[in-house]
Steps between C-alpha positions, in 0.01 A plus 500: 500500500597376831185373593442368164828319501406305853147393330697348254783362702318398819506139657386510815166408646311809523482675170142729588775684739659632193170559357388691792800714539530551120101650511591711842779612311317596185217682743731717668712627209173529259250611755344658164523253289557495169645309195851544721402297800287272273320325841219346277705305338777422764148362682389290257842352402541449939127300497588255160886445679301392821222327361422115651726560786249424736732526836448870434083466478463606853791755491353857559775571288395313192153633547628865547702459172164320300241821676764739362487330166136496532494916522657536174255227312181621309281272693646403808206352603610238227813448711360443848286187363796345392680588812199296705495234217839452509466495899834775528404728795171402613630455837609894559261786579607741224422299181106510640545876625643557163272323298149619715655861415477459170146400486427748702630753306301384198150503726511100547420516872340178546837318328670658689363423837551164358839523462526611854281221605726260347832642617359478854405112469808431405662720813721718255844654672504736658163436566407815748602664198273341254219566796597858502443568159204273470320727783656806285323367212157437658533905656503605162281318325199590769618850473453528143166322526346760726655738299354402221172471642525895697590630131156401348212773565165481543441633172702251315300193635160689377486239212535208768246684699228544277527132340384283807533136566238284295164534724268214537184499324227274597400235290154504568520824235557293242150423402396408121315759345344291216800374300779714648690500767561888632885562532660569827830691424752468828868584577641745295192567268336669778444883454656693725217702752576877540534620831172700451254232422294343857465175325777341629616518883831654576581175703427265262766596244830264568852633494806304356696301739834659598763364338686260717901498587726204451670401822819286466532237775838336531279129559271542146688345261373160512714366243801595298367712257868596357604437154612152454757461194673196406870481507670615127848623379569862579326798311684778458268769583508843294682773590415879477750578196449822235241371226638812285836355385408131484417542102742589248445733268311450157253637288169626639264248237615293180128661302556663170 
């Protein structure tokens, strides 16, 4: 009540410090959650109260309050376009360590680099930081690579094996026998020769080329590849809420 009370009362010229003690607040006497503390909410009514105020764009405090928002949003993916967009904390390290997390975490390793890419260009604070976790990210992403690569057998790339590269075939075997033209199947057409048939030379058969691993370089991007929206009014972004409840009651179907 108290805290509500000053939101509603306050005239000075710094209302996200009432915000951001009013969310501490919440956090420490709900570290649970629940309907009681109610932060979803108490974040999305803080980021519509704030919105426009653009002397608190570079605020780590404002961006804090917006990534926090951003964890209780369906797709907060959603959220950090309109954060770069709207041009509110693209200066500060943790909205691209935030956002390159969460493409990470769904597999997008190449955005993600790119978000890192972009966060360095623009010299992000604190940027040893931003480094840090950049070179954090590129650790992991080799690691899984050569993971990936040391949990394939032998046996599984028999397929791959026995289907070789198209082989060249001369030309000069393409000689008309009356009307028709004898047909020279290559590539994957090709029978596959037994081991224990001399017809074929054991050197002659090509393997598959290893598959290659993508190195990040912080230099590669050679443009900005980010997502580039134009400036609109504020969408509210969806919250996780109960689907159960959201219904009222009534009768299963209206048939006969």
């Amino acid at each position: 009540r108290e805290f509500e009370a000053e939101i509603r009362f306050y005239s000075g010229d710094d209302p996200l410090d009432v915000w951001e003690r009013y969310i501490k607040w919440i956090e420490q006497a709900f570290p649970g959650g629940g309907k009681d503390g109610n932060l979803a909410a108490l974040l999305e009514r803080a980021v519509q109260a704030l919105h426009g105020q653009q002397r608190y764009y570079k605020d780590p405090r404002y961006l804090n309050l917006w990534l926090k928002f951003g964890d209780c949003c369906n797709e907060p993916l959603d959220l950090y376009n309109y954060l770069w967009s709207q041009q509110i904390g693209t200066t500060l390290a943790a909205l691209y360590i935030t956002w390159a997390e969460a493409l990470e975490a769904r597999g997008s390793f190449r955005k993600a680099d790119l978000i890192f890419q972009q966060g360095l260009q623009r010299k992000a604070e604190p940027l040893d930081k931003l480094q840090a976790h950049h070179k954090q990210f590129q650790a992991r992403v080799s690691r899984q690579t050569l993971l990936a690569l040391e949990d394939t057998p032998d046996g599984d790339n028999m397929g791959l094996v026995e289907v070789a590269e198209p082989q060249r075939i001369s030309l000069a075997e393409l000689k008309c026998r009356g009307k028709r033209v004898p047909i020279s199947r290559v590539g994957d057409a090709i029978k596959v020769i037994k081991p224990n048939r001399n017809s074929q030379p054991q050197g002659s058969r090509q393997l598959p080329k290893a598959r290659s691993c993508s190195v990040f370089e912080d230099n590669s991007v050679s443009g900005p590849e980010m997502p580039t929206l134009a400036a609109e009014s504020w969408p509210v972004p969806r919250l996780h809420r109960g689907q159960e409840n959201e219904r009222s009651a009534g009768p299963w179907n209206s048939g006969r």
